[in-house]
N, C-alpha and C positions, 0 to 999 in steps of 0.2 A: 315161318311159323312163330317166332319169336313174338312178333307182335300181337298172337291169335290165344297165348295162351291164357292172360286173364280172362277174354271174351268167350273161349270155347271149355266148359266144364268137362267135359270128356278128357280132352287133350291133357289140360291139368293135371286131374285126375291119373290118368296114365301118368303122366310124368313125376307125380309125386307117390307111383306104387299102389292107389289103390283100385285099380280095374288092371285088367289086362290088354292089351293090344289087338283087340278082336274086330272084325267088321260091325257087327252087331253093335255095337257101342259107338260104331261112328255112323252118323248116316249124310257125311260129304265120304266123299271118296278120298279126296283129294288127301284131307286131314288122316281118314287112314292110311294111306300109304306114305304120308310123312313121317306120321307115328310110327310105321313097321320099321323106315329105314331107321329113324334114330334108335328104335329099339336096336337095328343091327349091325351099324356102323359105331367102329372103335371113336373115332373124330368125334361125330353125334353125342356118342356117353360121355366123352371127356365135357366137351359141352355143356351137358345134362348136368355133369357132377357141379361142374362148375355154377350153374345156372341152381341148383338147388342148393349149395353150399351157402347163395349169396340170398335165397330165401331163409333159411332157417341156418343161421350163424351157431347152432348148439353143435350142428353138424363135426364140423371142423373141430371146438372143443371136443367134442368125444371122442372123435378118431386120434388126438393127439393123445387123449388121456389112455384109450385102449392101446396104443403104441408103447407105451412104458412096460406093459404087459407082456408075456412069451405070448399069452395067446387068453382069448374069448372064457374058456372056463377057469383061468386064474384069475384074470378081471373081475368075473362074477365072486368070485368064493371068497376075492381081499374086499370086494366093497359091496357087496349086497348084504346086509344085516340078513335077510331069508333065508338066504343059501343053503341048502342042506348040509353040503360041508363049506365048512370058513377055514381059510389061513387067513391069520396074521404073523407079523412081526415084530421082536423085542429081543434085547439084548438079554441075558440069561449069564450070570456071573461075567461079565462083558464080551459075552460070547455069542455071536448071530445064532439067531434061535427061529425058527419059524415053527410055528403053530398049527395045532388041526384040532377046530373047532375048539379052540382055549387049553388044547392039551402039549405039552409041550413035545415034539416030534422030533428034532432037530431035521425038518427034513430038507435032503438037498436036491431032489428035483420034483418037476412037475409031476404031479400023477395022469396028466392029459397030455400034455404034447412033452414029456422027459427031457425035457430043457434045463438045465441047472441052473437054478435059485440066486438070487444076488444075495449079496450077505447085506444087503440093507434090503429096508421098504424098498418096493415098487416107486410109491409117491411120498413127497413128503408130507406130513399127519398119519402118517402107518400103515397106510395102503399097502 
């Protein structure tokens, strides 16, 4: 299937997440039932990951940058300006200090996954 997937939109598709794996969406056979196994074979997804990591290269930077994080909503709340709640980090009479929403909290764990706090940033520029 490797060779079918710039030629077959469907299959793409699926494979980049936005259809699901349904018959109705395929009308070879054949290409549905390749699409079910890679949907369901561990080998297949490594593949998969691999095979879209090496489409969209941001991939990989993200998951490395989300890696420095304890977890998905401390990610969000150190780097999304939006956030409803924000931490940051700053040293506070040269003492780690961590932040909620500009307030000074000294807090030492996560309020999502209670993971204890590094006494530096996340990333370096203050993440």
């Amino acid at each position: 299937m490797q060779g079918q997937i710039d030629a077959d939109p469907a299959l793409r598709m699926t494979f980049e997440g936005a259809i699901l794996v349904e018959e109705e969406n395929f009308p070879d056979k054949a290409t549905y039932e390749a699409a079910a196994h890679i949907e369901a074979c561990p080998a297949c997804q490594r593949w998969l990951n691999r095979w879209l990591d090496a489409q969209v290269p941001e991939r990989v930077t993200y998951r490395e940058r989300l890696a420095k994080y304890c977890c998905l909503h401390m990610f969000e709340a150190a780097t999304n300006a939006a956030a409803e709640v924000r931490f940051s980090f700053e040293l506070f009479r040269l003492e780690p200090c961590w932040l909620i929403n500009e307030q000074y909290a000294f807090a030492n764990f996560c309020p999502w996954c209670a993971q204890r706090l590094p006494g530096q940033a996340f990333e370096a520029g203050g993440f």
